[in-house]
C-alpha positions as CSV (number, residue, x, y, z in Angstrom):
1,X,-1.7,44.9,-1.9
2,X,-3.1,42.2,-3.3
3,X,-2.1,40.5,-6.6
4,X,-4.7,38.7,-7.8
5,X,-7.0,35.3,-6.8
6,X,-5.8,33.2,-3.8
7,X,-6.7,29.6,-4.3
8,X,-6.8,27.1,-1.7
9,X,-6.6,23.4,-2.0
10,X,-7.4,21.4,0.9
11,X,-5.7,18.7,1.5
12,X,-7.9,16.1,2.0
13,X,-9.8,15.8,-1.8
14,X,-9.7,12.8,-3.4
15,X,-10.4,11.6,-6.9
16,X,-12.8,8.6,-6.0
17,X,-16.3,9.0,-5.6
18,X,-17.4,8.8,-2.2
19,X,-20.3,6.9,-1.3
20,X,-20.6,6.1,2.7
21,X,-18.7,7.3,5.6
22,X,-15.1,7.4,3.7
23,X,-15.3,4.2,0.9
24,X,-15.5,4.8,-2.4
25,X,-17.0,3.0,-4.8
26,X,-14.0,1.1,-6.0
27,X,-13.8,-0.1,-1.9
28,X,-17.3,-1.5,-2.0
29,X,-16.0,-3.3,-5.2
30,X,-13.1,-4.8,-3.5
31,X,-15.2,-6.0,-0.5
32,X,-18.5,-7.5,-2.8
33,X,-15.2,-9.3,-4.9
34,X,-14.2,-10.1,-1.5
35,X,-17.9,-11.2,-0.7
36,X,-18.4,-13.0,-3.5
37,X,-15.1,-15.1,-3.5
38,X,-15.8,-16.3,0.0
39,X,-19.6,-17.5,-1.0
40,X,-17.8,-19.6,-3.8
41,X,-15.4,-20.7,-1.1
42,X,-18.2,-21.9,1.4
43,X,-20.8,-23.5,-1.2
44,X,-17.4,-25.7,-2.5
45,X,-18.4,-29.5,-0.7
46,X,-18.0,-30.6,1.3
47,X,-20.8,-29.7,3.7
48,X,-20.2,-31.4,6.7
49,X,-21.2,-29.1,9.5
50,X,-17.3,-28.8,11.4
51,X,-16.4,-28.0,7.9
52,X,-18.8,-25.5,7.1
53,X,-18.1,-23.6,10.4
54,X,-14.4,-23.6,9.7
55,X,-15.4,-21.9,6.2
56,X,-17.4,-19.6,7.7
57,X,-14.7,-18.9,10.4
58,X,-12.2,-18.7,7.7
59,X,-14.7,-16.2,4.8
60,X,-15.0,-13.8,8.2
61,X,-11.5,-13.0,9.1
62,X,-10.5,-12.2,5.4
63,X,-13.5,-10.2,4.9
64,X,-12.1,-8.6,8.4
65,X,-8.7,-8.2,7.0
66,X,-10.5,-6.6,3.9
67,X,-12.1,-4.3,5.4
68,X,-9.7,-3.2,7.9
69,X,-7.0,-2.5,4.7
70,X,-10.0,-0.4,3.0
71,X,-10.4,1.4,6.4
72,X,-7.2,2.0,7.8
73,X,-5.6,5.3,7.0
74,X,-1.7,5.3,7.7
75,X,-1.6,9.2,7.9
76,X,-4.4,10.3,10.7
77,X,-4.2,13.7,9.6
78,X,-4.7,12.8,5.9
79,X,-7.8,10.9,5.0
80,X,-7.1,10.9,1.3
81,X,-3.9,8.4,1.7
82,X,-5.1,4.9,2.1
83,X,-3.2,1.6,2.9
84,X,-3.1,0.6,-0.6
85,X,-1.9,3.6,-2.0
86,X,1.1,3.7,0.9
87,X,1.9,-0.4,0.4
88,X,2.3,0.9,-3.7
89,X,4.2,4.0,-3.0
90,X,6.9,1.6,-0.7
91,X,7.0,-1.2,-3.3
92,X,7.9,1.6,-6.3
93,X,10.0,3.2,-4.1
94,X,12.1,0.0,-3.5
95,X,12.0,-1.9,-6.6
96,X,12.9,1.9,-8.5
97,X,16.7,2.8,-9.5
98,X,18.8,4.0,-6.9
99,X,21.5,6.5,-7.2
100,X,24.5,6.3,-5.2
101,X,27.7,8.7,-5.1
102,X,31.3,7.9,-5.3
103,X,33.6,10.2,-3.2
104,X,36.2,11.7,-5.6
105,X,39.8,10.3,-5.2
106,X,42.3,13.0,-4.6
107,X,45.4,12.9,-6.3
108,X,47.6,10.2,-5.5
109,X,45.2,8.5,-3.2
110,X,45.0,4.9,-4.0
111,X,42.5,2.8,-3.0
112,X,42.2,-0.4,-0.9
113,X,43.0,-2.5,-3.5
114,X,45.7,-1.1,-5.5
115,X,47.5,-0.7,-1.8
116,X,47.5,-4.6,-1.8
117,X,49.2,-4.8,-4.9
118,X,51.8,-2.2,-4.6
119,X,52.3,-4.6,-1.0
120,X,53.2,-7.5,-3.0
């Protein structure tokens, strides 16, 4: 006997808004910044040709890098989770309060350090 509606949420929705393959908007924004920030980087002078090259070489890997953090999913079976959102989740977890439990003394247990003094 059924009670009433059964809802199912997959597990894979996501809040962004997809545009190609899986990046979102706000991925194409981090990799035009990314873009944009290495153009700046290769018109700076000076423009000798070795140096140029080495920009170039230089503006490709961290455009790689980039795009390999706005690609890479650290959960295969869950395409929602992205690096970012795991490196965040990690950080909080670690700089947040932690709790830690005391084992309750029994009655007239001492600890380490009042068995030193009684010693003396």
């Amino acid at each position: 006997m059924k009670k009433g509606k059964e809802f199912i949420f997959p597990e894979n929705v996501d809040k962004d808004y997809g545009i190609w393959k899986d990046y979102t908007l706000k991925d194409f924004g981090y990799a035009a910044l990314a873009g944009l920030v290495g153009l700046i980087f290769i018109v700076i002078p000076p423009y000798g040709l070795i140096l140029v090259l080495i920009k170039i070489v230089i503006v490709v890997l961290a455009m790689t890098i980039v795009m390999a953090v706005l690609t890479i999913r650290p959960v295969a079976a869950r395409k929602n989770i992205k690096v970012r959102d795991n490196f965040k989740l990690k950080r909080r977890y670690a700089n947040g309060q932690k709790l830690f439990y005391l084992k309750p003394k029994k009655r007239g247990e001492l600890n380490a350090f009042e068995e030193e003094q009684n010693r003396q």
